[in-house]
N, C-alpha and C positions, 0 to 999 in steps of 0.2 A: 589456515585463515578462513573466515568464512565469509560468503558467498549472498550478497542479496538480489532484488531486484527493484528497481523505482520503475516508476509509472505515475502519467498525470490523472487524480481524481477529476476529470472533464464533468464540469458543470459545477462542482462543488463551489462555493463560497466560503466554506469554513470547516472547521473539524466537527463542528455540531451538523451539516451534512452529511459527510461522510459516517458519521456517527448512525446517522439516520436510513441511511443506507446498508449501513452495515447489518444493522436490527430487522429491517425489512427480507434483507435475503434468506439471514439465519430464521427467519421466521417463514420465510417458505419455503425452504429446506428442510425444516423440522415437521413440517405441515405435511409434506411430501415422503416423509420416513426415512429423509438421508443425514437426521442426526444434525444438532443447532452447528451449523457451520457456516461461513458464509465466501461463500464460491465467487470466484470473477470472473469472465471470459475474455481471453484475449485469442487472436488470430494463430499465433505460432508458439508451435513448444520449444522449450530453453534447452541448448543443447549440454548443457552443465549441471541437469536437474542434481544429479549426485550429491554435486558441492553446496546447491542450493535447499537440499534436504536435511544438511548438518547443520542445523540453526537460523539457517535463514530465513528472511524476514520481508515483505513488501513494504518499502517506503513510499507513502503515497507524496505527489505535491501539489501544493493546493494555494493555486493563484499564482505560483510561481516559488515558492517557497515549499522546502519538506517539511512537513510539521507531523507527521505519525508514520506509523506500522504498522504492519498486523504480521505472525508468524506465519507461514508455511508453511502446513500440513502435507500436502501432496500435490499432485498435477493431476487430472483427468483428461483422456483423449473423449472428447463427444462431437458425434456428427450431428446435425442442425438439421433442419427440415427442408434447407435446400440442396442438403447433400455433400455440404461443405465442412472438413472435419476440423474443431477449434479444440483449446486446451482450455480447463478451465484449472483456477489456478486456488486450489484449495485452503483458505486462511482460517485462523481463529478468532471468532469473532469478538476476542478484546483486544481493542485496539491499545496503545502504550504511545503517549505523546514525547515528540520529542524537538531536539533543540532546532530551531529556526535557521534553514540556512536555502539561501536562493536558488534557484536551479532554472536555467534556461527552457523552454518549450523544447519538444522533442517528441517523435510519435512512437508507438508502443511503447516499448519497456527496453530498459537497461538492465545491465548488470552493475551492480556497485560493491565495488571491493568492501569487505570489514573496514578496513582503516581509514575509508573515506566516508564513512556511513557515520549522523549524527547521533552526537549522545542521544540517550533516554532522559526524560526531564525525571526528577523525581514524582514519588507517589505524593498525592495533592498539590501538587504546583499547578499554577494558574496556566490557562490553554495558549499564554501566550498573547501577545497584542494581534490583532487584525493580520492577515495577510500580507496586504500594502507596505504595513509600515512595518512588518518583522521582515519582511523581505530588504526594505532602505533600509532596514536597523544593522541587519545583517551583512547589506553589502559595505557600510560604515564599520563593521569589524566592531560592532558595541552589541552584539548578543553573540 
């Protein structure tokens, strides 16, 4: 079975944020010679990396609701110029939107089983209504 992990996009408003974000790193990553990818950094490494290497995926959530992904590439260990050594968490910078489902506040990253993790919308379906109300919509069991 495979292996993800969620995490809150903090500050985002929307998936065209995140979007935006995501464009911006791979564009200084690329700028930098490490190739259009777009990196995250989080405090701790997953001690599961293996299983999370076999397809798995970041689901971001955004406002309270999961609404995307981005794949997995790899984990980087880097230390920071305080000295403090963080993982950064190596994605593909296309993102893949996916179905609307609420998710409580929580700090760092989980792991989320395959069978709990939301479909994928299909290719051209719409990004989905607003945050807010995908999130009501969703806690109403009508998306």
């Amino acid at each position: 079975m495979t292996l993800h992990l969620i995490k809150l996009c903090a500050g985002a408003e929307s998936v065209d944020d995140l979007a935006d974000r995501i464009a911006h790193r791979a564009a200084v990553n690329e700028k930098a010679g490490a190739g259009r990818i777009h990196d995250h950094m989080t405090r701790m490494h997953p001690r599961r990396e293996t299983e999370l290497l076999g397809g798995g995926s970041l689901y971001w959530v955004i406002k309270g609701v999961i609404l995307a992904r981005q794949k997995i590439l790899g984990f980087e260990r880097r230390t920071g110029k305080d000295g403090i050594e963080r993982t950064a968490v190596l994605l593909d910078p296309a993102y893949v939107l996916t179905e609307a489902r609420p998710r409580r506040a929580f700090q760092g990253w989980r792991y989320l089983e395959g069978e709990d993790a939301p479909r994928d919308l299909k290719k051209g379906a719409q990004k989905g209504p607003p945050p807010e109300l995908g999130r009501e919509l969703a806690e109403l069991g009508l998306l």
